[in-house]
N, C-alpha and C positions, 0 to 999 in steps of 0.2 A: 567305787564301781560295784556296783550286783552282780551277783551269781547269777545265771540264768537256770533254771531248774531244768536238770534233763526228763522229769516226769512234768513240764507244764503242757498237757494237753487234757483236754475237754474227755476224752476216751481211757482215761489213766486216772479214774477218778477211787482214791481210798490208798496210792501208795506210799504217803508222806512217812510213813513209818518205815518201808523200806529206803527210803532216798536218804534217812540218818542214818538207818544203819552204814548203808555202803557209803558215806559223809564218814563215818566212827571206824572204819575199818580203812580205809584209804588212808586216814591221817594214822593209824594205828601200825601200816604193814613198814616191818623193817626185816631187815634178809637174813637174820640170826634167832633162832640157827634155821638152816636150809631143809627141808622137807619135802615129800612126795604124796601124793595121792591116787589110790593105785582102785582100780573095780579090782573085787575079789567075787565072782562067780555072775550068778542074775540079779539080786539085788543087794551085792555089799561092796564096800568101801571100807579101803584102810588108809590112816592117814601115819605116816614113816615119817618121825623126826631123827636125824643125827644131833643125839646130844650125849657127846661121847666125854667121858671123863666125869658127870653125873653118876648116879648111885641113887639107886629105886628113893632111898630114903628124901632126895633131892630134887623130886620132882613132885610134884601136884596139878592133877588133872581134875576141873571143875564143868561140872555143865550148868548153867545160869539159862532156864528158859529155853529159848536156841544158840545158846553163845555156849560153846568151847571152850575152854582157857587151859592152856596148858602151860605153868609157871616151873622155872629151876632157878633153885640157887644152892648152890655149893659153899658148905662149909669151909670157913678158914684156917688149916689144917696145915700151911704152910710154913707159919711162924717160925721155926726151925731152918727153915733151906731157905740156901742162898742163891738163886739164881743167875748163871752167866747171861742167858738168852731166855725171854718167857715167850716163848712164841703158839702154848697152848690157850687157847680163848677158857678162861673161869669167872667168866662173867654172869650176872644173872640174865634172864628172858623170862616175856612174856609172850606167847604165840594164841591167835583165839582166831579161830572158825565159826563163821554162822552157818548153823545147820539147817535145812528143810525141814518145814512140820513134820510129825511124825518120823524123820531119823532118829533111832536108839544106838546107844553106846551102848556096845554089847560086852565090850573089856578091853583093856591095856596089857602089853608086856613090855620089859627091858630086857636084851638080848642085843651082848655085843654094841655095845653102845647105839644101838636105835629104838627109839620107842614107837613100838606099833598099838594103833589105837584103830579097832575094830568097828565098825558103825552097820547096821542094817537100814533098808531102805525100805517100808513095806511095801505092797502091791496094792496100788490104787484100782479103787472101785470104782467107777462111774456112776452117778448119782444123775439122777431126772428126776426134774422137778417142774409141776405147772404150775405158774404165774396165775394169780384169778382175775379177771377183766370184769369188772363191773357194769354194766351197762345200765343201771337205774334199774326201774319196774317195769313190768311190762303191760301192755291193756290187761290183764288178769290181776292184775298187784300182785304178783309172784315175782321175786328175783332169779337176776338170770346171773347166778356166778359159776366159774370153774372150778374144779375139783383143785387142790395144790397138795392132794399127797404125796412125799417124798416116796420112791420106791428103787432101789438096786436093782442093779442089770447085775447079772453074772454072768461073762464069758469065759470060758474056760477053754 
C-alpha cells in the first residue's frame, strides 16, 4: 500500500524537502526526556529539557544546518553500588529540533537539572519583488519588459 503525500497538490510546489524532514522527525520523536518550549519576550524562544542527574560534561548540543541535536549520555560510575531498586532513568537520549531559517542559538545552560537552550527569532522584513512580463517587441522593435528590482519595505 502507498503513502499518500500530504503535500500532493499542484499549489504546494517545492516542499519535498520539508515532507522528509517531518517523515525523519515523526519516526524520530520519543518522550525521553520530556521538555518545554517557552516564548521569552518578542522574538525568543527557550527550549527546557529535564535531564536531571546528567552533568554539563554529559551533554552535547549540536546545530547541523536547522536541525538541533541535543545528545546525553552519562558515564558509568556505578560499578561500585549495588542497587535495591533503580528506578532513576540513566540512559542515553537523543532529542533534535528543526529550527526556522534564520533562528540562532544564542546559548545553553544547566541549572538544577534542566537544560535551557536559548534561541532568537529575527524580525522579518518584507521583500517585494516584480516579476518581468515579457511581451515580445513592439511595432518600434523596442522591448517592453518590467523592472524586477528587489527593494524592502520598512515599517516600523
Amino acid at each position: 500500500m502507498s503513502r499518500v503525500s500530504m503535500f500532493n497538490s499542484p499549489l504546494l510546489l517545492g516542499f519535498d524537502q520539508l515532507e522528509r524532514t517531518l517523515d525523519r522527525l515523526a519516526k524520530s520523536a520519543e518522550g525521553y526526556p520530556p521538555y518545554n518550549i517557552e516564548r521569552i519576550g518578542e522574538n525568543g524562544l527557550r527550549i527546557v529539557l529535564a535531564v536531571a542527574g546528567f552533568a554539563t560534561d554529559d551533554l552535547a548540543i549540536e546545530l547541523i544546518e536547522n536541525q538541533l541535536t541535543v545528545r546525553g549520555k552519562q558515564t558509568d560510575d556505578d560499578a561500585d553500588r549495588v542497587f535495591l531498586h533503580r528506578g532513576i532513568a540513566a540512559r542515553q537520549f537523543q532529542r533534535a529540533f528543526m529550527l526556522a531559517d534564520g533562528i540562532e542559538v544564542m546559548g545553553a545552560r544547566l541549572d538544577n537539572g534542566l537544560l535551557e537552550i536559548d534561541l532568537a527569532r529575527p524580525v522579518a522584513e518584507p521583500r517585494i519583488r516584480t516579476i518581468p512580463i515579457d511581451s515580445g517587441t513592439t511595432d518600434t522593435g523596442a522591448s517592453n519588459t518590467i523592472d524586477i528590482t528587489a527593494r524592502r519595505t520598512h515599517s516600523r
